[in-house]
Residue, then its C-alpha position, 0 to 999 in steps of 0.5 A: x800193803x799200804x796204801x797212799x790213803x793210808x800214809x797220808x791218814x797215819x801222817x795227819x797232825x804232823x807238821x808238814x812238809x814232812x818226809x815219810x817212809x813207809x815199813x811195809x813197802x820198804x820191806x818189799x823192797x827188800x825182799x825184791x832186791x834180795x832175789x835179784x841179788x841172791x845167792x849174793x849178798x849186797x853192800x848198802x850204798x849209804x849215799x842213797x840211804x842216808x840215815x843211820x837209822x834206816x842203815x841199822x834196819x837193813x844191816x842188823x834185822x837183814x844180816x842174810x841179805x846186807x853185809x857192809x857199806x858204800x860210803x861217799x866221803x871219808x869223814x863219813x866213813x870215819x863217822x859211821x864207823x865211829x857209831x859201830x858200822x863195820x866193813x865200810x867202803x868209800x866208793x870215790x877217791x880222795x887226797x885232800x882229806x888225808x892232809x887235814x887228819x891229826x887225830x891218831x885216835x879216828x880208827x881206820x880198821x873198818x875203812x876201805x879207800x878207794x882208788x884208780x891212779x897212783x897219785x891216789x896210792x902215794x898218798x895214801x902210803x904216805x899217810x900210813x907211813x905217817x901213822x905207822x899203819x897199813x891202810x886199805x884201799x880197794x881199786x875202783x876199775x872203769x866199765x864204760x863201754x864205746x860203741x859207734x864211737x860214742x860213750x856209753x858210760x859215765x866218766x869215772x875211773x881211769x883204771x881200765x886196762x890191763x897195762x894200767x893194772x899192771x902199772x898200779x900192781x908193780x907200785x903197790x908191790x913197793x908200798x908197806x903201808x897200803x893193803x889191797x882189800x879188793x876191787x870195786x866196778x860200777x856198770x853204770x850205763x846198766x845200773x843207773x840208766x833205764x830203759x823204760x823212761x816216759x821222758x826219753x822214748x826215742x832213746x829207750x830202745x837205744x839204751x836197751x840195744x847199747x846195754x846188751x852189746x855192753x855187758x859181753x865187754x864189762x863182764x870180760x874185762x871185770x874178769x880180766x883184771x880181776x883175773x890179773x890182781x890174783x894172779x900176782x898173788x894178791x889174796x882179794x876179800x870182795x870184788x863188789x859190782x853193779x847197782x840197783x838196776x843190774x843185780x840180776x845181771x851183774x850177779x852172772x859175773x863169776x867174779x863178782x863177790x858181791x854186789x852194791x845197792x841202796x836206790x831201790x830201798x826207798x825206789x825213788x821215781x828213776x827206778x820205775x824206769x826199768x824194764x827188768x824189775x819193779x819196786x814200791x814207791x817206800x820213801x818220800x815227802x808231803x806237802x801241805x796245800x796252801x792256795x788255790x789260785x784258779x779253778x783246777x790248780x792248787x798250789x802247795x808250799x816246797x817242792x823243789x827238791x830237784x835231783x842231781x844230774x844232768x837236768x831233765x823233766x825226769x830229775x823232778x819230784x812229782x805227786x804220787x799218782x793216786x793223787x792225780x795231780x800234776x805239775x805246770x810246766x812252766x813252773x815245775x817244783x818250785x823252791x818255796x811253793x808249787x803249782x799243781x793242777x787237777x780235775x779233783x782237787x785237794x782241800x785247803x790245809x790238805x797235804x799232798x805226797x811226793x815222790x823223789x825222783x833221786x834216793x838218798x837227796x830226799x834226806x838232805x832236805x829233812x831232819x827226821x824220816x817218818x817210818x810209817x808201820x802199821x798205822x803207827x810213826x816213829x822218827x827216824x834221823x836222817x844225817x843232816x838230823x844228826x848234824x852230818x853234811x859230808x859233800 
């Protein structure tokens, strides 16, 4: 496996800063979330990839483990279908979108929309109407969870009951220009959150109690309206559930047809945060060292790429630990340079990796991935390299 040592050595020479990718670890990963997922195949989340490149990796030299995408945004969509990419899911709701749309010749065959509410279906019916064509859409049902009164969660759909399912159902049965291709639900309060986060100790154990008193109550209610859209005769091609930090469980799920993922290919640095798995650090940046402004301090130039989210230390990028640096407190990443100090420092003109604490953001600050195999680089696009900024 490579090292650090060795990514910084086939990276030397190149203009920096620089994203880096690393093959061998990436193909760990891979193989990692295969088992996790395994027997059931996984949808590739592009917003935490971001790189057709990188998505041609994983969907044509991994077809036994990865089949379709999760996209984000519908001009995304239309793009990455546009370039070849089948079977693509957009995993938010949109309305504005389809009253810009005026080019009959954007095929929509390979397009799944998303939805939760029946605003979202009239539109959607409308535009087929218009375009004479059965739309896909798929519903997205919310799998928070309440305990103590508190929610454990995120707020995301709307579509949590089988009353507000049936209501959904009994519109549906009126519009011919919307074909229901399956349902999509995100537990996220398992998926997205760990267990094992240094920044939050107090709450680790709170968050391990509250995710197994959760999963009872997804689990059935998954099934439940699952259950139900069959039952009214509709003829589902997936029901795709769960993320990078709940493979292994949501795959317990009878009803469950697939699962998504797309952090953990490149494990940014929320995803060491997981008692239940762990993965290589595959994908991240390096910075060239520019200042030495005191004796145990070094400062280099970039750095804050700061990950979305509700701010917190953890949101940060921070050096990869076989540098042994760290960030000073009161400065933290900054938008042009960065602070770091250290009892070794590096050498001036030097550069230092970086781990993203998010995925797929990492690629909006760079053109070019670097796909460090064996010694040798190959450029790879991000979407903003091919000109692409979808949200």
């Amino acid at each position: 496996m490579a090292s650090d040592h060795d990514i910084i050595q086939a990276l030397s020479g190149r203009p920096l800063p620089i994203a880096w990718l690393d093959h061998e670890r990436l193909e760990h990963n891979i193989d990692a979330l295969s088992k996790l997922a395994s027997p059931l195949k996984i949808r590739v989340a592009s917003k935490s990839v971001r790189s057709t490149d990188v998505l041609r990796i994983l969907l044509n030299e991994h077809p036994h483990i990865f089949h379709g995408i999760l996209a984000y945004h519908p001009d995304e969509a239309v793009w990455l279908s546009s370039l070849g990419f089948k079977d693509i899911v957009i995993g938010y709701p949109y309305m504005d979108w389809f009253s810009h749309q005026e080019d009959p010749n954007n095929s929509l065959e390979e397009i799944t929309f998303m939805v939760d509410r029946i605003e979202h279906l009239e539109v959607i019916n409308q535009f087929g109407a218009k375009r004479q064509q059965k739309i896909n859409i798929c519903f997205d049902i919310d799998l928070s969870t309440r305990h103590f009164g508190i929610l454990f969660g995120v707020y995301r759909s709307s579509l949590r009951s089988e009353a507000e399912m049936t209501k959904l159902l009994d519109h549906l049965d009126h519009m011919k220009f919307i074909h229901l291709r399956g349902i999509m639900g995100y537990e996220a309060q398992i998926a997205g959150v760990g267990d094992a986060n240094p920044f939050k100790k107090i709450l680790n154990p709170v968050i391990s109690f509250l995710k197994k008193k959760s999963w009872p109550v997804v689990k059935k209610r998954r099934q439940n309206l699952v259950g139900l859209c069959k039952m009214r005769g509709f003829d589902l091609d997936f029901v795709n559930g769960g993320g990078t930090g709940s493979l292994a469980l949501t795959k317990t799920d009878d009803s469950v047809t697939e699962v998504a993922a797309g952090s953990g290919i490149y494990s940014p640095l929320l995803f060491d945060y997981y008692k239940s798995f762990k993965l290589l650090p595959a994908a991240g940046f390096a910075l060239e060292v520019t200042r030495m402004p005191a004796r145990k301090t070094v400062t280099v130039a970039g750095g804050g790429y700061i990950a979305s989210g509700a701010t917190s230390p953890d949101k940060s990028p921070r050096p990869m630990h076989s540098q042994h640096l760290s960030l000073e407190p009161n400065e933290g990443a900054g938008e042009v340079q960065t602070p770091l100090h250290g009892k070794v420092l590096p050498k001036l003109g030097s550069m230092v990796l970086f781990r993203h604490a998010k995925a797929g953001e990492l690629c909006e600050r760079f053109n070019h991935l670097h796909l460090v195999k064996i010694g040798e680089v190959k450029q790879l696009k991000t979407y903003r390299g091919e000109g692409k900024c979808f949200l």
